[in-house]
Residue, then its C-alpha position, 0 to 999 in steps of 0.5 A: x460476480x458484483x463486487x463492492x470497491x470502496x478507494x480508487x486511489x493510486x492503488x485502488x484503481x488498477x485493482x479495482x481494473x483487474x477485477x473487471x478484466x477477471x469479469x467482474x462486476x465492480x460497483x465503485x466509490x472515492x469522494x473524488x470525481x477524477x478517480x470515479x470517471x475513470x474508475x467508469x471508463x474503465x468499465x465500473x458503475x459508479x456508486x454515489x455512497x460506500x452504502x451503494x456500493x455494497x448492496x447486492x456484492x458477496x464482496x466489498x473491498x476497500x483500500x483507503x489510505x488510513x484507519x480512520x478513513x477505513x472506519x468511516x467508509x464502513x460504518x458511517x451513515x452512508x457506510x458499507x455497513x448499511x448496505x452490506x447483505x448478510x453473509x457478505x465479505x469485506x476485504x479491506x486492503x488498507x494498511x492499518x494498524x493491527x488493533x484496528x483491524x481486529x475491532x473492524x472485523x468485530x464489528x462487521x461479524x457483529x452485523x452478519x458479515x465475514x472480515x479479512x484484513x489483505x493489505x498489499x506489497x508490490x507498489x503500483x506496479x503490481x498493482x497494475x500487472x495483477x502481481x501484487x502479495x496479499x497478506x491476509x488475515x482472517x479465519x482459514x475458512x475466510x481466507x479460502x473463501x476470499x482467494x478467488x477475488x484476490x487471486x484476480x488481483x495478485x498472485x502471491x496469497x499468504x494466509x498470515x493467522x487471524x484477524x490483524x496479522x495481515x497488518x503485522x506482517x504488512x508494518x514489518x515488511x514495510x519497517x524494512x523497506x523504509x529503512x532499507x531504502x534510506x541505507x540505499x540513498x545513504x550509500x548513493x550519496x557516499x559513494x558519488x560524493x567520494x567520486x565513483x560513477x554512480x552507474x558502477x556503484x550501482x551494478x556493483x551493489x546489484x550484484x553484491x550483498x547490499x542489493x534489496x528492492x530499494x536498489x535493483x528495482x527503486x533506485x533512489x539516484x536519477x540514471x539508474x533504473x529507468x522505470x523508477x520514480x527517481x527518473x520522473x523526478x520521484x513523481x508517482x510510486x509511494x508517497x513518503x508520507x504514506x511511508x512516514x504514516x506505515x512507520x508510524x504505525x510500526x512505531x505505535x505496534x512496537x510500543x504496544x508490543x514493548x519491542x524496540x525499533x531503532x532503526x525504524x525510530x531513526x527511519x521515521x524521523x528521515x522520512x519526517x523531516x523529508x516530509x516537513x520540507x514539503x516533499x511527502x506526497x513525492x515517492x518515498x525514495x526522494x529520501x535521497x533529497x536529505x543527502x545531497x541535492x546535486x543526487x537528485x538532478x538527472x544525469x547528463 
């Protein structure tokens, strides 16, 4: 089946890879030439347009870094939009703000089209692996009918409620690996500072009460989990301004909703200040960095 792909960024790459290992056809679009060569190498025609992109797929995905960037690729000139067929399906698995999803959806139902929002947990890795948890919304008839295409891509698929509660349940689980992450860096630093092995602090958490994601599989202290960005000097994984971008946009929902957020609140101003000291295009675990430098260093 032809299949629109529309973002090959970090994220959108290996989906877009596990689309055509399924057997996919995928017609593929970035505004960068490094991601569509490989994007081609991979096996993916190439498209010079979000437009080309969707002319003749059932289904088109994107996978951008923001709202505005999702709005854009569907219905600039050169758009999804413009391309897409009738009955066609867009799947946008770009986080996003709830509304904003909800006026997507709109607007593609509005053109004769079907709209799921299905942002994604699991980081690059389950990205890579095909595991990824898709967190839909959309009509239960669209959900079913977009399962076959997710299910190449990830394997666990939660229907979340209509348009837009993909999104909420995507800024709440991130709400909470922001924050849990920093507890988990606060705690690092603490413990190393006052003189434990950090290998042993970490074993012990592990095997405890405070263990989380941000421990056991994202260490932010170098030495711990090799697979880590904390062991390439926090290269790759999710960027903190991807992280600072996700909480604010809780932050924004929080507000409309008048409920309060304060760890989130403390959360992003963390990551803020990680970003401001030019650190945010590194993995949102080099939070670490704001506690102490000499946590940073790879172990001897």
């Amino acid at each position: 089946m032809k299949i629109g792909f529309i973002g090959l960024g970090h994220m959108g790459l290996p989906m877009a890879g596990n689309l055509l290992k399924a057997g996919h056809q995928v017609c593929a679009f970035d505004l960068n030439a490094d991601a569509l060569r490989a994007a081609r190498d991979a096996g993916a025609q190439t498209t010079r347009s979000p437009r080309e992109a969707a002319m003749g797929a059932p289904f088109v995905i994107t996978m951008l870094p923001a709202a505005p960037h999702v709005r854009t690729a569907l219905t600039g000139d050169d758009g999804v939009l413009a391309g897409l067929d009738n009955g066609a399906m867009v799947i946008d698995s770009s986080t996003i703000d709830p509304a904003s999803a909800q006026a997507l959806g709109a607007l593609v139902r509005e053109r004769g089209g079907a709209f799921v929002d299905a942002p994604v947990s699991g980081g690059t890795g389950g990205a890579a692996a095909g595991t990824l948890t898709f967190m839909v919304g959309g009509s239960n008839a669209d959900f079913e009918r977009a399962r076959s295409v997710l299910a190449s891509m990830g394997k666990n698929l939660v229907h979340c409620g209509p348009n837009g509660m993909g999104q909420v349940a995507k800024l709440c689980n991130n709400l909470i690996l922001g924050i849990s992450m920093a507890g988990v860096a606060e705690a690092m630093s603490l413990g190393v500072a006052l003189g434990i092995d950090p290998q042993v602090l970490a074993s012990i958490v592990n095997t405890s009460t405070g263990r989380c994601w941000s421990s056991d599989t994202c260490n932010p202290y170098p030495g711990i989990i090799a697979t880590a960005p904390a062991a390439r000097g926090y290269t790759g994984g999710f960027g903190a301004d991807l992280m600072l971008k996700d909480l604010g946009l809780a932050s924004d929902a929080a507000r409309q909703a008048h409920q309060p957020v304060y760890l989130g609140a403390l959360a992003q101003q963390l990551y803020q200040a990680l970003s401001s000291r030019g650190d945010g295009q590194l993995d949102f675990s080099a939070v670490i960095r704001l506690y102490s430098q000499s946590a940073t260093k790879p172990a001897s």
